[in-house]
N, C-alpha and C positions, 0 to 999 in steps of 0.2 A: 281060110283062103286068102285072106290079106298077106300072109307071109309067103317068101318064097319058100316053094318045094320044088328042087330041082327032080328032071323025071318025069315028073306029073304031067299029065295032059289036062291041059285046060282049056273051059272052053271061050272062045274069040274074046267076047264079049267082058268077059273077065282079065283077059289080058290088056284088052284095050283101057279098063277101069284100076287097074292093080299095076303096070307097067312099071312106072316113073315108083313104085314102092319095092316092087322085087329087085328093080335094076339098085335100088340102096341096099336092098339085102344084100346083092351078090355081093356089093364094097363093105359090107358087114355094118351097115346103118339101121338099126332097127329103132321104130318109135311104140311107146308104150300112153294108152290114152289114162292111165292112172299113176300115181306113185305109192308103190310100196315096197318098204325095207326087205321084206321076205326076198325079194327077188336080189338081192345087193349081199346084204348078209351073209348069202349062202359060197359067197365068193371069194371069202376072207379080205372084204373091204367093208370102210364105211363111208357113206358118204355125209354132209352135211346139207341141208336142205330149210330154205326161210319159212316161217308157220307164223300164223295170227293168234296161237293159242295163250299166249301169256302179253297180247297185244292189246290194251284198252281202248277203243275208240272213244268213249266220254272222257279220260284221263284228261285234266288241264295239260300234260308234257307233250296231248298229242293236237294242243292247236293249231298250231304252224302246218302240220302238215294234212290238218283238215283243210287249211287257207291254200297249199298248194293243190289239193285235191281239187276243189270249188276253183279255181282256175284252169285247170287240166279239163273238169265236163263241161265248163263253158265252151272252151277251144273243139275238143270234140262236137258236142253239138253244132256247133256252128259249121264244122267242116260236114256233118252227113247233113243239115239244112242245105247247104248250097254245092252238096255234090263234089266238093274238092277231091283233085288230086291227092297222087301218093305223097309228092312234095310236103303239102301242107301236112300231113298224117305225121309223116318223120320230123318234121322240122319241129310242132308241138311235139315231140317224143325229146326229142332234144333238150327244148328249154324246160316243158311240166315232169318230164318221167327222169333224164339219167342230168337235169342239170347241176347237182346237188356232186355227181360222180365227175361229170365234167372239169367244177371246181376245184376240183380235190390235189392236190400237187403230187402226190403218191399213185396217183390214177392218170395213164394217157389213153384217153378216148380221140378217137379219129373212123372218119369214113376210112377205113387202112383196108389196101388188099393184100392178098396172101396169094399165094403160087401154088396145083397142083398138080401131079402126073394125071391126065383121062386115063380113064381105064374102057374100052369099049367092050359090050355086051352084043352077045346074041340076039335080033330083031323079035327071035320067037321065044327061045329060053329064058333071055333075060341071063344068063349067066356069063360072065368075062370068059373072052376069048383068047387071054392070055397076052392082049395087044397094045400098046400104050400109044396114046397121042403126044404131041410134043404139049409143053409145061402150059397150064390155063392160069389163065390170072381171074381173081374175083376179088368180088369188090360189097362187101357187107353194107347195109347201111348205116351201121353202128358197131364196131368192135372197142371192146374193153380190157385194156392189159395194164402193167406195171410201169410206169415213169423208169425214166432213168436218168443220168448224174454224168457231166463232165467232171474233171480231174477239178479245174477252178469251183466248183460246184462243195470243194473240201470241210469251207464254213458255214455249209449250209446242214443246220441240225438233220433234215430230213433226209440230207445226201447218205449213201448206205456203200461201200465200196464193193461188195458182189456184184451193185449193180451199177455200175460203170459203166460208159456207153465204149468207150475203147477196149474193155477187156472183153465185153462179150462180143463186140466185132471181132475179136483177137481170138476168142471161141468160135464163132465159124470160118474163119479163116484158116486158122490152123490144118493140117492135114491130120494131122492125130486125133485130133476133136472131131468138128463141123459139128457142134451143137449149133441150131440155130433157136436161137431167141427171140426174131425179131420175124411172123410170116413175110414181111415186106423183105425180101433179099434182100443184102447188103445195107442194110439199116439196123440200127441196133434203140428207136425208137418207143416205140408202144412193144414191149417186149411181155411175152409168155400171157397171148388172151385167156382172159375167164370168161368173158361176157360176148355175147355176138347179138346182132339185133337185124331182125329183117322185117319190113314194112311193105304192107300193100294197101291201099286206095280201097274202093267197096267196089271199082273197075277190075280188081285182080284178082289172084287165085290165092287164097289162104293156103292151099299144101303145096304150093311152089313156093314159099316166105318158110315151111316148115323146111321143106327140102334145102334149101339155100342157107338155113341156120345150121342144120343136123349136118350137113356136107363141110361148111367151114369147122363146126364145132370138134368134129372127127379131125381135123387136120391139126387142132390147136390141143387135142388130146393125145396124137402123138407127139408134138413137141413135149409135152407133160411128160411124157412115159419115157421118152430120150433121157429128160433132163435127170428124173428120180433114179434110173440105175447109174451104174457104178461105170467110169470113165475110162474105159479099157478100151485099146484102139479101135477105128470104125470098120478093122475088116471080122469084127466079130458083132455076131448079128445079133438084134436086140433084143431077142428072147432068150440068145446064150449069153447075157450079161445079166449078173443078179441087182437085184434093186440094192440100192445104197443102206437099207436100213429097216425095222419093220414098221410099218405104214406107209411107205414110199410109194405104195402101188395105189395109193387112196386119191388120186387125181379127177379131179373133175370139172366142168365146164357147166355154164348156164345157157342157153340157147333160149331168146325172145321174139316171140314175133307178134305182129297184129294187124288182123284186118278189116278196114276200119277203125272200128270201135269194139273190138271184141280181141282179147289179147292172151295169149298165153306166155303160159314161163316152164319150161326146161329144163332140165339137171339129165347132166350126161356123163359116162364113164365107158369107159374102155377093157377089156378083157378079152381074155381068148374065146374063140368059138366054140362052143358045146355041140356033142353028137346030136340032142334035139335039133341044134339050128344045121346041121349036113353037115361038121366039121371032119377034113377028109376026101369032102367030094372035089371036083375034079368043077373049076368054074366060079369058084368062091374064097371068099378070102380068108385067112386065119386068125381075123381079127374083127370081135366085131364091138360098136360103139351103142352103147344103148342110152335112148332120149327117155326119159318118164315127166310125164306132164305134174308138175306141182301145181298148179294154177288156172283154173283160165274165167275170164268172168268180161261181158259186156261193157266198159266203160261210159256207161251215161248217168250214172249217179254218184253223188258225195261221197258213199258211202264203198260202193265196188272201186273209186279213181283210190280211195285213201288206201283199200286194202293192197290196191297194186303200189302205190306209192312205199306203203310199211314191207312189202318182201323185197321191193328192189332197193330200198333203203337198207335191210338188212345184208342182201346181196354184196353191197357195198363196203358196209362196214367187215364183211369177211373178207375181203378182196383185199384189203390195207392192214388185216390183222393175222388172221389164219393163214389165208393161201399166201400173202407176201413174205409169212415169216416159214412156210415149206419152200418157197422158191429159194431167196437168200440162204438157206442152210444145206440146202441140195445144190447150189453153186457154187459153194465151199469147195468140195472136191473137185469140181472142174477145174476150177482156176488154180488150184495147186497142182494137179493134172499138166493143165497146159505150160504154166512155168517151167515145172521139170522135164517138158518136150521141150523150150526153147533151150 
């Protein structure tokens, strides 16, 4: 009953509790409270996902980040002692959890917002009414994407020329393209997110932080799915363009959130809708995004702050290695795409 079934008559009471989750369905957002490959696999993709199985917490290599950890559940504690705000929740998220990604010169993390179409839904269905609102802007409390490189930027080892802040402006501006890269329109900054982070206070609603991550994460999965197929003009639609290669449809996002002191982690992917989920019906979309929870654990001890510490450290380290080196190789054919328009 937690999923939408369009059709179905339900009763009040259940609409009133399941709302705010069917209205994701109908935009094809679905959340999964476990993770399992079964469900991935069967879809001719694979995803990659952070594990603590071959992680030693005694190892001498993992001091450091026992020491970040024992600073991370002091802050914590101190913030549910004295009742803090969401502020203070994000801002320790900031410097104990992604400062490490912060640092990174291949990583641009910013509060960045991104631009959506609303989609309005039926008050009692829950299902889209086929009606758009003009363009919503949102605003993450943490979004994680790839740096990028001016032209002077040439001697710099790390600078990478796929990822050029003028050619990929040059990418959505173009009429041929409009890949966009960057959700912040007309920026070509914090380009193609992996990571999204939303924060609430022990004042706020933990599945409104879920809702708020799952809903950006969806938007920075279709830029994924843009970018991976093959650059053939934009009046061909993006299911009638074949992916550039095989694996290109393996795209995926992390979505984080935490309330209080209790945080999950996210791994999301994108695919067509299946007849189980009403693909077909009349009110739903053709695409749907699915979240599976990898993680989720209290943060007031040594020992749960390190384990969060060691997946988003791995997070990271995929983010500058894996997924930067699918980005840069799927923009290969953009850019020689767009040259040969100009």
């Amino acid at each position: 009953k937690r999923y939408l079934r369009p059709g179905e008559s339900m009763p009040l009471g259940l609409n009133e509790r399941y709302r705010n989750d069917w209205c994701l369905n109908a935009e094809g957002i679905y959340y999964r409270h476990h993770f399992s490959h079964r469900w991935v696999e069967g879809f001719e993709r694979k995803l990659w996902v952070p594990s603590l199985a071959n992680v030693d917490w005694n190892h001498e290599t993992e001091s450091t980040r026992r020491r970040r950890a024992n600073t991370f559940v002091k802050h914590a504690l101190d913030n549910e002692k004295w009742n803090k705000s969401e502020y203070a929740w994000e801002a320790d998220a900031w410097s104990d959890v992604f400062g490490q990604m912060r640092e990174d010169p291949l990583i641009a993390g910013n509060k960045h917002e991104y631009y959506t179409v609303g989609q309005k839904k039926h008050p009692v269905s829950c299902l889209l009414t086929g009606e758009s609102t003009r363009g919503i802007k949102r605003i993450p409390d943490a979004t994680f994407g790839l740096a990028t490189f001016d032209v002077q930027d040439g001697q710099n080892p790390l600078a990478c020329d796929e990822l050029d802040r003028d050619k990929l402006k040059a990418l959505a501006l173009h009429p041929e393209t409009e890949l966009i890269s960057d959700p912040k329109l007309g920026d070509a900054n914090l380009v193609f997110p992996f990571a999204v982070y939303e924060a609430k206070g022990w004042n706020g609603d933990a599945r409104v932080a879920r809702y708020q991550a799952c809903s950006a994460g969806a938007v920075y999965l279709d830029m994924l799915d843009a970018l991976a197929r093959h650059p053939f003009p934009i009046d061909i639609p993006d299911f009638g363009r074949p992916y550039q290669a095989l694996g290109s449809q393996n795209t995926q996002v992390f979505a984080l959130t935490s309330f209080g002191a209790h945080w999950h982690i996210l791994v999301g992917y994108r695919r067509n809708r299946l007849e189980r989920e009403h693909a077909g019906t009349n009110g739903v979309s053709k695409t749907v995004y699915v979240f599976q929870r990898v993680w989720s654990g209290r943060v007031v001890t040594e020992r749960s702050a390190w384990e969060l510490l060691s997946l988003v450290d791995q997070i990271h380290q995929w983010g500058v290695n894996q997924f930067r080196t699918f980005v840069t190789r799927h923009l290969k054919a953009w850019h020689e795409f767009c040259s040969e328009c100009y």
